[in-house]
C-alpha positions as CSV (number, residue, x, y, z in Angstrom):
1,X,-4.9,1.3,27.2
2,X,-2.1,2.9,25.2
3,X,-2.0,2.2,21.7
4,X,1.7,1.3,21.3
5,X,1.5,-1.1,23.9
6,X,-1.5,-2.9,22.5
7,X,-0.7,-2.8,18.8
8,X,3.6,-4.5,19.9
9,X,1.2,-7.0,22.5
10,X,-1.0,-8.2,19.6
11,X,2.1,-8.7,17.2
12,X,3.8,-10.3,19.8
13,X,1.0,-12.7,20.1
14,X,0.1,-13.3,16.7
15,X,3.7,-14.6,16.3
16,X,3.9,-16.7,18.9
17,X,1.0,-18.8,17.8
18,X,2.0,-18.4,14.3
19,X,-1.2,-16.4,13.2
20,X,-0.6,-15.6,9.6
21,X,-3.0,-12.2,10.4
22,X,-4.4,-10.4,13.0
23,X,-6.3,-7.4,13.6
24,X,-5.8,-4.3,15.4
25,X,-8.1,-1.0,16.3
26,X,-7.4,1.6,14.0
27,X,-5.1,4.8,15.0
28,X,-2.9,6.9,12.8
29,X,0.2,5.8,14.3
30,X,-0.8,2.1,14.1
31,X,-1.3,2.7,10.7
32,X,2.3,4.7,9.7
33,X,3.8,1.7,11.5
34,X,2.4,-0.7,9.5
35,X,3.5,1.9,6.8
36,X,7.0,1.4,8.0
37,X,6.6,-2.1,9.5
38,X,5.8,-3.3,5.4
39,X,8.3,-0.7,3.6
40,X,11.1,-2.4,5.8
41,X,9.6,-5.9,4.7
42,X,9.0,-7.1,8.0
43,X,5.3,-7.5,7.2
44,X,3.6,-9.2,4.3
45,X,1.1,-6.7,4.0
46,X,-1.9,-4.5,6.0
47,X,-4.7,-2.9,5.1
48,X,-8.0,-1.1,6.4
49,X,-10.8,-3.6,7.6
50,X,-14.0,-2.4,6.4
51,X,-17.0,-1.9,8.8
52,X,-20.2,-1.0,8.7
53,X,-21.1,2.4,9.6
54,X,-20.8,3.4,13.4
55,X,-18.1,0.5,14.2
56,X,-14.2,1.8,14.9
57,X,-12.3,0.4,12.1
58,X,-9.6,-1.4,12.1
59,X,-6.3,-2.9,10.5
60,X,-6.1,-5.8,9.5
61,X,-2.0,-7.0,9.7
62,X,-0.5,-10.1,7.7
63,X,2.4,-11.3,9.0
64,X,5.6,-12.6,7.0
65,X,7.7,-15.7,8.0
66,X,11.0,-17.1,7.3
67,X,10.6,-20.7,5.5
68,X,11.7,-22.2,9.0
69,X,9.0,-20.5,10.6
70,X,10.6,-17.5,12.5
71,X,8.4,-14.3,12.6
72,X,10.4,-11.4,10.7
73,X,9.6,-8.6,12.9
């Protein structure tokens, strides 16, 4: 599966059922959109999920809402 399309269908998803974080597989373009993605304040915050050795790792995403509950991004 293409990694765009899976890392905007799992942020989609996460926001319609209000997930405060989600998690994604990790690729370097996933990761300098998160970059971007949190230096434009449309996320909260992101970082690496640590696995033990021989697992893919992944990011972990946490989203940011507006006080009446509407996603950001």
């Amino acid at each position: 599966m293409d990694h765009l399309a899976n890392f905007f269908s799992s942020l989609q998803n996460a926001q319609q059922k209000k997930k405060p974080c989600f998690s994604i597989p990790f690729t370097k373009i996933s990761w300098q959109i998160c970059a971007l993605l949190h230096s434009e304040g449309l996320l909260q915050g992101f970082s690496v999920d640590s696995t033990p050795p021989g697992n893919q790792k992944s990011i972990l995403l946490f989203l940011k809402y507006q006080q009446i509950g509407r996603a950001h991004v």
